[in-house]
N, C-alpha and C positions, 0 to 999 in steps of 0.2 A: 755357137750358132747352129747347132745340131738341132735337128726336130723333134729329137728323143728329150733332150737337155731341155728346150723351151718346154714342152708339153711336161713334162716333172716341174718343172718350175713355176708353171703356171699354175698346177697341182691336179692337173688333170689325170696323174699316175702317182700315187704316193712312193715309186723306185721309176727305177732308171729301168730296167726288164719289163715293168708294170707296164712305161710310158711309149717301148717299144712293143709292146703284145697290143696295144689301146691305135697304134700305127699300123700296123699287121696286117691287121683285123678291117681298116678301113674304117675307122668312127670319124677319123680329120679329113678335114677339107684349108685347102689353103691356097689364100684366094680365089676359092667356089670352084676349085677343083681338086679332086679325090688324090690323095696320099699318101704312098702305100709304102716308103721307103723311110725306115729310121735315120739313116745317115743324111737325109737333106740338112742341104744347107740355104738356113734362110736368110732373106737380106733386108734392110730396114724398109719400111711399113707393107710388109707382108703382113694378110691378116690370116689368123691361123681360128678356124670355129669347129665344134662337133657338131660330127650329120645330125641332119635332122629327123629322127626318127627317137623315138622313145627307148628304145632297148640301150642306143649310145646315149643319148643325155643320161639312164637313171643310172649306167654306169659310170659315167665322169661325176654325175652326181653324190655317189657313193661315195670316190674317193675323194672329190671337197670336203664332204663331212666329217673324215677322219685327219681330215690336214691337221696339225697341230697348230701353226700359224700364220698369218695373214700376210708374211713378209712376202713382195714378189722384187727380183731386184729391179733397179732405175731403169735398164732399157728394156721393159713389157711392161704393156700395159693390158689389163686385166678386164673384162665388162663380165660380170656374176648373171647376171637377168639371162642376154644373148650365150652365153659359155662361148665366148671368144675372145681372143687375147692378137695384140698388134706389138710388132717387133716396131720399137720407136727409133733405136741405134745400132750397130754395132757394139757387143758389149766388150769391154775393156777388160786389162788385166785389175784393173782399180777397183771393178765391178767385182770381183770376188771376197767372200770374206776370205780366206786363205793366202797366208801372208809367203811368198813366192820368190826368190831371188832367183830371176831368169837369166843372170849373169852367171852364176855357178853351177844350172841344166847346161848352159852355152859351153863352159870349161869342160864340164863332165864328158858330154859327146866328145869335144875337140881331141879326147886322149885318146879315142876308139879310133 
């Protein structure tokens, strides 16, 4: 739920460094105020948009272009016209493709 993490996801940054320099910089706004902190944490129907100024859309722009695919996962939803995206849920461990057994991260720490 990191705002670096949705903003790559959304494809507004084709890396995760990309998504955080695109936050930095001030191009997000979220919920109509300015957001300057990678590590936020968002919570469901926060709406996350790029300023509106031309220099930030034709960069967000730019990296739409090179997205490879159109996949965004289940909790964001995406508007291409406005460049803004709404956190629907909390996303889940299900939510990833990455197949995860948090039962044996649990064991691993337990021995430290």
């Amino acid at each position: 739920m990191r705002l670096d993490n949705i903003i790559f996801r959304l494809g507004f940054g084709n890396t995760i460094p990309a998504s955080r320099q695109i936050i930095n910089h001030g191009h997000i706004f979220i919920n109509d105020q300015k957001v300057t902190i990678p590590s936020f944490q968002c919570q469901p129907d926060d709406t996350i948009q790029v300023k509106d100024r031309e220099g930030s859309r034709a960069l967000v722009n730019q990296f739409l272009k090179k997205r490879r695919s159109d996949f965004r996962p289940p909790y964001l939803e995406f508007n291409r016209e406005k460049l803004s995206g709404r956190v629907k849920r909390i996303a889940s461990s299900k939510d990833t493709i990455l197949k995860i057994n948090e039962l044996l991260i649990v064991e691993y720490y337990s021995r430290k």
